[in-house]
C-alpha positions in Angstrom: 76.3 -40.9 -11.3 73.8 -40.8 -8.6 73.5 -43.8 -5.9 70.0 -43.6 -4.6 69.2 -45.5 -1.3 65.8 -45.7 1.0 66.3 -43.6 4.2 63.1 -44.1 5.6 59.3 -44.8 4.2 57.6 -41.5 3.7 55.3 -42.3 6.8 58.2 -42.9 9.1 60.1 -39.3 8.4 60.0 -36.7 10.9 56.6 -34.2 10.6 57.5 -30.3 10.4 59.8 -28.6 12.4 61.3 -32.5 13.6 64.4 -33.8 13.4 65.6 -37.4 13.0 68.0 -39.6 12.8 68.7 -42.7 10.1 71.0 -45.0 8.7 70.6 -45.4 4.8 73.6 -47.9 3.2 75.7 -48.0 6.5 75.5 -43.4 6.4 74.0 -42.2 9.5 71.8 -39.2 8.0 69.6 -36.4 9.7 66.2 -35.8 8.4 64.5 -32.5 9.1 61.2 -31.3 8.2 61.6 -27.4 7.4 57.9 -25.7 7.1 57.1 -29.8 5.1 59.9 -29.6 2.8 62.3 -32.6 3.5 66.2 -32.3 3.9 68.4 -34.7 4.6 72.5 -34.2 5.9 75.4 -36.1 7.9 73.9 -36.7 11.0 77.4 -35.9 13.1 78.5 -32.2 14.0 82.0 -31.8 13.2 82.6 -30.3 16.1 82.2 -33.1 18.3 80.4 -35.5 16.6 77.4 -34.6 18.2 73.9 -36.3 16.6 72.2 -33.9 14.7 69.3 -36.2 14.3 68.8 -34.9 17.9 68.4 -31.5 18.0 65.8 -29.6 16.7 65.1 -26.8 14.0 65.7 -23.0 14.1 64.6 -21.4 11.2 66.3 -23.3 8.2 68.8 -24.7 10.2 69.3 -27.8 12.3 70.8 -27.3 15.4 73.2 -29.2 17.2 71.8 -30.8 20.6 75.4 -30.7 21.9 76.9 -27.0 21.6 74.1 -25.3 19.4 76.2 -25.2 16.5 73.3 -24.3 13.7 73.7 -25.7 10.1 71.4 -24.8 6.9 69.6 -27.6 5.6 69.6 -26.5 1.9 73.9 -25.8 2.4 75.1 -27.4 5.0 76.8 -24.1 6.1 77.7 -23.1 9.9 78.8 -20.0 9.0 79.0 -18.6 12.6 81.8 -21.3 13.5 83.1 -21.2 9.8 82.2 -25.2 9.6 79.8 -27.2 7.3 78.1 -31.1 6.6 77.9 -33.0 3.6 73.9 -32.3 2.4 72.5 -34.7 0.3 70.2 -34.9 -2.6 66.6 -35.7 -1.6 63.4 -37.4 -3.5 60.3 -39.2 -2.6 59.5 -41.8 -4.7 56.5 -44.6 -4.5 56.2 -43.6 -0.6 59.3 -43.9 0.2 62.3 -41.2 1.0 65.4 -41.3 -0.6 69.0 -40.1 -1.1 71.9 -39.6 -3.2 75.0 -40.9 -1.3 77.3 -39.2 -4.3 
């Protein structure tokens, strides 16, 4: 069953090609804004834990400020370090931005 919760109002998500960091329901989530299409994952690298709410957007991936790690919005997937994050489901609804933490 889906467990929807507000990450952010739709005016306070990142604009395209951003990056950003929240905390929805005590997750800390990154935001990114590929081409105006919203994605949301964990925000921490497994690698270090580095904040991927702070790094920035290569293609369809959000790189890792830290070590450059890259991971796919739509899959997670760091293929190149054989790695992933959790992605989550995404929808806006009545301005604001939410996710499913299931």
């Amino acid at each position: 069953m889906a467990e929807w919760v507000k990450v952010c109002s739709a005016g306070e998500a990142p604009g395209p090609g951003k990056v950003q960091q929240f905390a929805a329901a005590g997750v800390d989530v990154c935001l990114a804004n590929v081409d105006g299409e919203l994605a949301a994952m964990d925000n921490w690298c497994p690698h270090r834990q580095g904040p991927l709410g702070e790094g920035w957007i290569e293609g369809n991936a959000v790189v890792c400020p830290w070590h450059a790690w890259a991971f796919d919005c739509r899959t997670g997937e760091c293929p190149e370090e054989n790695s992933h994050v959790k992605v989550f489901a995404l929808k806006q609804q009545g301005g604001d931005v939410l996710i499913d933490l299931h």
